[in-house]
N, C-alpha and C positions, 0 to 999 in steps of 0.2 A: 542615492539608492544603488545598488549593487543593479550591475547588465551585466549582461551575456559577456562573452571574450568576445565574440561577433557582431557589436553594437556598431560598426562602422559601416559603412555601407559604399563599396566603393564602386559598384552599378546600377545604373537605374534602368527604369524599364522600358524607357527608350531605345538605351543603349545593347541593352539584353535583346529588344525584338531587332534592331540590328546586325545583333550578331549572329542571330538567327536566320536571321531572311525573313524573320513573319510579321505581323500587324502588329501594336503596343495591345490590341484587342487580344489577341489569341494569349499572347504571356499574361495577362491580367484573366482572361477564361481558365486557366493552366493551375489558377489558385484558388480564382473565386466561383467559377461553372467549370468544373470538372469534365461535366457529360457534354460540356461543347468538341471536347476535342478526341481525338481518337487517343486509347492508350500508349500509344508509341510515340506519339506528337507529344503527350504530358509531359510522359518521360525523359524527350529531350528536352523540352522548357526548364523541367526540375532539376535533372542535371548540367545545366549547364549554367542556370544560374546559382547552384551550390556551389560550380568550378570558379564561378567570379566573384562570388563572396554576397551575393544577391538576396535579400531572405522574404520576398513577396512585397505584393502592394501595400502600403500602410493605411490601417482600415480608419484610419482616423484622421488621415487628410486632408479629407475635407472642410476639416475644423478647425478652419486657416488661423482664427485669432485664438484659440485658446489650445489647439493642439491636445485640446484632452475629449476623452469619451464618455468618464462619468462613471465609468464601470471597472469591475475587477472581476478575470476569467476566471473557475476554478476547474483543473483539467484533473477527470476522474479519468480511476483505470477500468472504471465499468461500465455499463449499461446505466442509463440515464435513471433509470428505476431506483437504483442501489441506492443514490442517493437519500431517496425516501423511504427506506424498507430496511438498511442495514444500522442499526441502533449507534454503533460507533460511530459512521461515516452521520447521523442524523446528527447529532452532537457534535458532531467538528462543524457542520455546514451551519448548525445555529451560532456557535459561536461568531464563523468567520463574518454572519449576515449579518450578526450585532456591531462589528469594528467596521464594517462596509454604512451601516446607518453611522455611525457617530460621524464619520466621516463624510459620510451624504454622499457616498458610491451605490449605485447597483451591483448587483452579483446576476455572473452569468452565465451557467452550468455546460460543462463544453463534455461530454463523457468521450472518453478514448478506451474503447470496446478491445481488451487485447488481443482476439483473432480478427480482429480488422486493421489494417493500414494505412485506412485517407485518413490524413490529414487537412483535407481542407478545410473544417471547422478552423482549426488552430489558426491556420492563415488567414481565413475570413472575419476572425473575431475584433470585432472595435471594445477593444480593453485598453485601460494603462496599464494594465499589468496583470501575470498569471500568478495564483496557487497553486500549485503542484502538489496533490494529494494522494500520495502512495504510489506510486509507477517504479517499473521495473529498469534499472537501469540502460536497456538495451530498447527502451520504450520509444518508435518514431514519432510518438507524439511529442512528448519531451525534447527529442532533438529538432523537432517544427518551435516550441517552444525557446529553445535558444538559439534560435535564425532570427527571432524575433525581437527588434530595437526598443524591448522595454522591460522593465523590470519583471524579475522573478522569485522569489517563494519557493519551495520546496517544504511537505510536512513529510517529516517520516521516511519517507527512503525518495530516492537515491541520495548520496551524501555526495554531495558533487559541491569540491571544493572553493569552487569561487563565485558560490551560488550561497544566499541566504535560506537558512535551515530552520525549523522546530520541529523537537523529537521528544524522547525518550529515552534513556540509556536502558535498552531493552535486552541488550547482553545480563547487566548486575540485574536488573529485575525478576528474568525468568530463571535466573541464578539462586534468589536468592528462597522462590518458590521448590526450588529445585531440593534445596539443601531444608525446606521445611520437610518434605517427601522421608527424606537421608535419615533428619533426626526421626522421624517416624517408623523406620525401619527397612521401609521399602530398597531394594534393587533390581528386583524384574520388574520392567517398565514397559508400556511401550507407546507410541507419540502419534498423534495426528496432529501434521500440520496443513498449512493452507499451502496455495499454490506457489512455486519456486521458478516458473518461468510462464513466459506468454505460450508458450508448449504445454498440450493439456495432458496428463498424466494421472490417471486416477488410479492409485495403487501404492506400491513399496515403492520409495525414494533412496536410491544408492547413493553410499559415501558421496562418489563421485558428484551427482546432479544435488545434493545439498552444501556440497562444498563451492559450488562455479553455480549455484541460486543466485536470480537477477533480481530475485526481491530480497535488497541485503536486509531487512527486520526480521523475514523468515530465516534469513542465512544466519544472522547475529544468533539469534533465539535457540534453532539448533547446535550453533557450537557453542555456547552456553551450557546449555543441559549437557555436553558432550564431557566439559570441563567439569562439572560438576559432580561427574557421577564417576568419575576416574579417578577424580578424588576418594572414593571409596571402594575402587576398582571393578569399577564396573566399565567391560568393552564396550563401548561404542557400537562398534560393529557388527555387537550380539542383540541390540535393541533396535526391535523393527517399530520403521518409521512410515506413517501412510501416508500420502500425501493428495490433496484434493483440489483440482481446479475451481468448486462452485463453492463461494461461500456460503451455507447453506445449511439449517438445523440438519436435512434430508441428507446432508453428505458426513455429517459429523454421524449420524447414526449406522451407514451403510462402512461409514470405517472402522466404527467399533467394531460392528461385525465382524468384519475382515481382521482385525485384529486380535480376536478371540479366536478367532478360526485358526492365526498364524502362531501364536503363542498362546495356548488355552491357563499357562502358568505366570501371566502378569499378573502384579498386585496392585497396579498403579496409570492410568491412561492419561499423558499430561497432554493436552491442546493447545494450541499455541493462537484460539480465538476462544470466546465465548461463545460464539455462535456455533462452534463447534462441540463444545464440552454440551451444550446443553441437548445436542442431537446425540451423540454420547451417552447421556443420563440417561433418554429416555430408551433410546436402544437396549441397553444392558439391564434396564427394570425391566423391559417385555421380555427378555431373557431369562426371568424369574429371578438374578441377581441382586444382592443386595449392595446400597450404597451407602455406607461407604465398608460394609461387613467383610463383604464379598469383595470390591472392586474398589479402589479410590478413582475421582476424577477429578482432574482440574483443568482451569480455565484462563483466559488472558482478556482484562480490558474491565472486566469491572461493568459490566453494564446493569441496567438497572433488573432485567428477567435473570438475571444471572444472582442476582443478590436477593431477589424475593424467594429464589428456591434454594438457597445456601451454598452456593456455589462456592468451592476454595479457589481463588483465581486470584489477577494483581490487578488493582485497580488504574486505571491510567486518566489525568484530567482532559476528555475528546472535547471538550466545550473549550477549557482553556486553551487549549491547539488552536482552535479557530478562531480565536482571539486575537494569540498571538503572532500568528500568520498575517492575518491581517491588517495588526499592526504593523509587523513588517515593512510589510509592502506597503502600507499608504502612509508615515511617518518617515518619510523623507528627511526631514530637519533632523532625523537621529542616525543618519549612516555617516561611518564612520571613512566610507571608502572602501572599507577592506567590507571582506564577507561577513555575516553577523549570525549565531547560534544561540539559540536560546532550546537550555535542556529541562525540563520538568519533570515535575516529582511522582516515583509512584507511589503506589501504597499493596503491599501484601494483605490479601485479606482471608485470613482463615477460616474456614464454613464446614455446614457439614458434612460435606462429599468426599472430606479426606480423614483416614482414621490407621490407626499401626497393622501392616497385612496381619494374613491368617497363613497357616499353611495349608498347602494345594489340597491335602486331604479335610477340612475344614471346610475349607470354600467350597467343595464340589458335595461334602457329603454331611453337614451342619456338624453342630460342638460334639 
């Protein structure tokens, strides 16, 4: 199975509180009780056993004859909630609990809050191995993640080379939505996406911060539609982009807003979630706007609230993700050595939120 590049371990933690001056107690507190020591003491523990290649106590140690724990970590980029309450992320987590039973593993919810930075969950976790489900490339969880001597996963971003992957080619997908929009007429757009860095930004997202976005699926996804729509020459730079820290029906709707406020001349609102478009939809109906007459709106993921109210969005398989992550990681007997990808299919799904614009005197003043 694929490890880290840092699966060596050329300190232990002996040697680590030697070199320190302190007890094998305090470096082991330094990962696993945090609030034993003063933040400046952590600090030096942490960095100096990053400087000697150190990546914590192995929480599965004690499991002299079998060296396994029985379990498989999956490290979210949210609050522990999300996991239950976000339809896409509920669907990957069913999938991956099903490839965790056939293999008789537990699953064991590790959330990594991105305005927070302890990591000592990561470190304390008795796992054989992580899932890594959507984190930001610049994410310290992820980098506690491969400090750590056991396999890893990755679903969906970050695409980190010598790490096993399942995704989506979310570039051609929201491309291919894009160019549904095209043959329908539309080229005043304008986009809400989710959020592009662990930095919270509720508002207009500049060239700049969607180009150097550390969530490369949001980054793909905008310059996607970028390429798309220049194709038929439309600037880039003349379509305002909102962009939203909270995944959240409540933030897709307060961007519509915002986005009707900043161009009152869009034909077309493309969301780059479902959870978005459908705070979206309901925004622009209490606007007295019609859907899709008035406004078109689309969506990304396919979920099942998204399809019972006609949503035009791409469908994407979140069940089969957790599957095949899972397989991943506990199918040992199939690595190859090298890194392994596995890319899955989506599906455009045409609904009734999208239909050929009006012009502006239309839409504000009927037929």
């Amino acid at each position: 199975m694929v490890r880290s590049t840092n699966s060596r371990r050329p300190a232990t933690l002996a040697s680590l509180a030697a070199e320190l001056g302190v007890s094998r107690t305090t470096v082991s507190n330094a990962y696993n009780r945090p609030d034993q020591l003063s933040p400046e003491l952590r600090k030096r523990v942490l960095d100096t056993a990053r400087r000697l290649g150190y990546p914590g106590p192995d929480p599965v140690a004690r499991s002299l004859r079998t060296r396994k724990a029985g379990a498989v970590g999956l490290l979210l980029t949210e609050n522990l909630s999300y996991a239950f309450r976000d339809p896409a992320a509920v669907g990957f987590l069913e999938g991956l609990a099903l490839a965790c039973e056939d293999a008789g593993h537990g699953l064991l919810l590790i959330p990594a809050n991105p305005e927070h930075e302890d990591v000592a969950a990561v470190h304390s976790a008795g796992v054989d191995g992580f899932v890594v489900y959507s984190v930001p490339d610049d994410d310290p969880h992820l980098a506690a993640v491969m400090e750590r001597p056991v396999p890893a996963v990755i679903c969906d971003q970050p695409n980190l080379s010598e790490v096993d992957r399942v995704g989506i080619d979310d570039g051609a997908a929201i491309k291919g939505l894009a160019r549904h929009l095209i043959e329908l007429g539309h080229r005043k757009i304008g986009v809400i996406c989710m959020r592009l860095a662990r930095t919270r930004n509720d508002g207009p997202a500049s060239s700049e911060r969607q180009a150097n976005a550390h969530f490369h699926v949001q980054r793909a996804r905008l310059a996607a539609l970028s390429e798309a729509f220049a194709e038929v020459g439309v600037d880039w730079e003349q379509v305002p982009v909102i962009e939203r820290f909270d995944h959240t029906p409540e933030s897709g709707g307060s961007a519509a807003a915002q986005l009707m406020e900043t161009d009152p001349e869009i034909t077309a609102v493309m969301c780059t979630s479902d959870i978005l478009a459908l705070g979206a939809l309901s925004e622009v109906r209490r606007q007295g706007r019609r859907v899709p007459q008035d406004l078109t709106i689309t969506g990304f993921d396919g979920i099942d609230d998204a399809e019972r109210v006609g949503l035009t969005t791409v469908r994407q398989p979140v069940m089969e993700k957790g599957r095949a992550a899972g397989r991943l990681l506990l199918d040992a007997g199939e690595s190859t050595g090298r890194p392994r990808e596995v890319v899955l299919d989506t599906q455009l799904v045409p609904g009734s939120t999208a239909g050929a614009p009006r012009s502006v005197e239309e839409r504000w003043f009927g037929p």
